[in-house]
N, C-alpha and C positions, 0 to 999 in steps of 0.2 A: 504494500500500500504506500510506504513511504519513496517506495524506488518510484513508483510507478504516477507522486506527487513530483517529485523531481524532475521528470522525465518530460512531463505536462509542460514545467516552467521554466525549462535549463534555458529557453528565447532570454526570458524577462530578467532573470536572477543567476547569479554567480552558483554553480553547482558544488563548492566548497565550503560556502556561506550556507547554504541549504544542508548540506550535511553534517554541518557543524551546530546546527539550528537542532535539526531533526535527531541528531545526536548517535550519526551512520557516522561509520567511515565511507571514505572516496571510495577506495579500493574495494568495498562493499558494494556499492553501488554499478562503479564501472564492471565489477565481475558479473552482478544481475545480468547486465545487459550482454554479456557474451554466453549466457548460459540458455540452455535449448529450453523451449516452455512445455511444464509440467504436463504429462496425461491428463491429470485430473481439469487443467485450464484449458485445455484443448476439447476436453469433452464438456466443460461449460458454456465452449463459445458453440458448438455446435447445436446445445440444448437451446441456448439463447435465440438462434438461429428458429430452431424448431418452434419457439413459443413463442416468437414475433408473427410467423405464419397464421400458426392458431388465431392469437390475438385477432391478428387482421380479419381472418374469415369469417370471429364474429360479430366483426363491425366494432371491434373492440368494447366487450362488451365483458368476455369473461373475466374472471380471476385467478387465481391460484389453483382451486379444486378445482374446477369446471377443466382448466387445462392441462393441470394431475391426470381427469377422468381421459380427456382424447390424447396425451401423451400415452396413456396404458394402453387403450385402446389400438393405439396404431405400433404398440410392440415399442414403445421406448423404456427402459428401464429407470426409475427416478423415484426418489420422496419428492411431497407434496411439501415439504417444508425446503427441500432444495428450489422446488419450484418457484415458489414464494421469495425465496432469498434472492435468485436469479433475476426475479422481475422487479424485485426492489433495487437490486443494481443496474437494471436496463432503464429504470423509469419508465415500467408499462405498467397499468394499470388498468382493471376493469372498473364497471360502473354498478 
C-alpha cells in the first residue's frame, strides 16, 4: 500500500522524502518495483475484471451477494467477503 502510494506521487514529491515520511527504506521500495506480482494480485485483478462485467449487466445495480451468487454460478471460485473487499477497492457499488 505504501509502495504503491509512492509510486502514484514519485511526478509531485521526492521518492526519499516519501520514504523517509512513510518510514520505508529506498531500497525497499525500489526492490517492490522489480519484483514479479503476486498470484494472489493477479487473480484479484482478474476477479475485479469479472465483477465490473457483472456490475455492468445489471445496470449497476447489484452488490456484493447478488454478484457472490452469479460469480458461483458461472464456476468462479471466491468469498463473498472477498467480493465485497474487491468492490470497495474498485469503487463499485450497487444501489
Amino acid at each position: 500500500m505504501k509502495y504503491r502510494f509512492i509510486s502514484d506521487h514519485r511526478e509531485r514529491a521526492n521518492v526519499g522524502l516519501m520514504c523517509k515520511v512513510l518510514n520505508i527504506s529506498r531500497s525497499g521500495y525500489y526492490a517492490c518495483l522489480r519484483r514479479p506480482e503476486s498470484r494472489r494480485s493477479k487473480e484479484n485483478r482478474k476477479l475485479a475484471d469479472h465483477i465490473r462485467i457483472i456490475h455492468a449487466k445489471s445496470r449497476k445495480i447489484y452488490g456484493a451477494p447478488r454478484i457472490y451468487r452469479e460469480l458461483k454460478e458461472n464456476g468462479v471460485s471466491c468469498s463473498q467477503n472477498r467480493v465485497a473487499r474487491i468492490m470497495k477497492q474498485e469503487v463499485i457499488r450497487g444501489v
